[in-house]
C-alpha positions as a printed NumPy array, in Angstrom:
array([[-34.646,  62.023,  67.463],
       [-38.009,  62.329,  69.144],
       [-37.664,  63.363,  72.58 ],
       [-40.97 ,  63.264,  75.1  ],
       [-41.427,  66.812,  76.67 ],
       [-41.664,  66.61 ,  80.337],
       [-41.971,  69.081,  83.241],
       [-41.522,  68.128,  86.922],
       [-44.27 ,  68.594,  89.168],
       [-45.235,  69.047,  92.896],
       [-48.51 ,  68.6  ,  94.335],
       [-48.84 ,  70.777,  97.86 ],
       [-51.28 ,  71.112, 100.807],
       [-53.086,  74.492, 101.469],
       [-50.027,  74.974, 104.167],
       [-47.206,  74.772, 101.605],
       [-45.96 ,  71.145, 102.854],
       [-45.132,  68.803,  99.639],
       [-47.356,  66.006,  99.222],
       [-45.829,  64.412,  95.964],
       [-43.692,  64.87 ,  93.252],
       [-43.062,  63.849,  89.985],
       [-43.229,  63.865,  85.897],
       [-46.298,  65.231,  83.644],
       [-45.203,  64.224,  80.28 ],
       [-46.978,  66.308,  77.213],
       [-49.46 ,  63.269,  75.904],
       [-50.727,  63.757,  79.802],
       [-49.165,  60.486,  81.201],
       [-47.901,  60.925,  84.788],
       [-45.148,  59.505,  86.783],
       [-45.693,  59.736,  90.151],
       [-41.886,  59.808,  92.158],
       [-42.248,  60.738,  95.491],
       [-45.516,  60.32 ,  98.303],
       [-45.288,  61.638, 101.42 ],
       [-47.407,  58.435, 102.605],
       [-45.374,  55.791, 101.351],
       [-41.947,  57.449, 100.284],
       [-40.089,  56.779,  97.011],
       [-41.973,  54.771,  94.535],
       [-42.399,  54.695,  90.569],
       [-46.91 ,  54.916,  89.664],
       [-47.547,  55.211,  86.499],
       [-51.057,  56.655,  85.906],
       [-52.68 ,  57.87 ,  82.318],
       [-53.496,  61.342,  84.357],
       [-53.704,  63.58 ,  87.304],
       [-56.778,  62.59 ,  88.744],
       [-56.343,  59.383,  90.186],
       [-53.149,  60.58 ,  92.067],
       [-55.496,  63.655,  93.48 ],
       [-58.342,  60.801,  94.06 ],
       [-55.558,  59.017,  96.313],
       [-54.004,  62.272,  98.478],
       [-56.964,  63.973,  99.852],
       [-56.166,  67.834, 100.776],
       [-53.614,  68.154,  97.34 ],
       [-54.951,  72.12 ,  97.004],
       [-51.558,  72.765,  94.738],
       [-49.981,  72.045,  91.591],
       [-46.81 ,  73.421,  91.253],
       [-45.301,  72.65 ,  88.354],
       [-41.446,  73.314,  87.983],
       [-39.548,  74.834,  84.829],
       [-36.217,  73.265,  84.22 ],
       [-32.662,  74.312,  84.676]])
């Protein structure tokens, strides 16, 4: 079976507070989980960059190896 490769991700500020979280997924598709500006949700973008484009002062990505 073909299973999508994914690896969690957190997007910071430059004082270590989390911003956003969520899902990079290998073909570079993006699930955006958490905002700090509008709580739980489920985007869906085709990258990144709109996500930075949308939370000014994002200065990390931390991504986050599995368990």
């Amino acid at each position: 079976m073909d299973e999508k490769r994914r690896r969690s991700f957190q997007l910071e500020d430059d004082k270590g507070n989390k911003l956003a979280t969520g899902v990079i997924y290998d073909e570079g598709n993006v699930q955006v989980l958490w905002r700090v500006d509008c709580g739980y949700t489920a985007e869906q973008y085709a990258s990144l960059n709109p996500i930075l484009d949308l939370m000014p002062g994002v200065t990390v990505l931390r991504l986050i190896e599995p368990d």
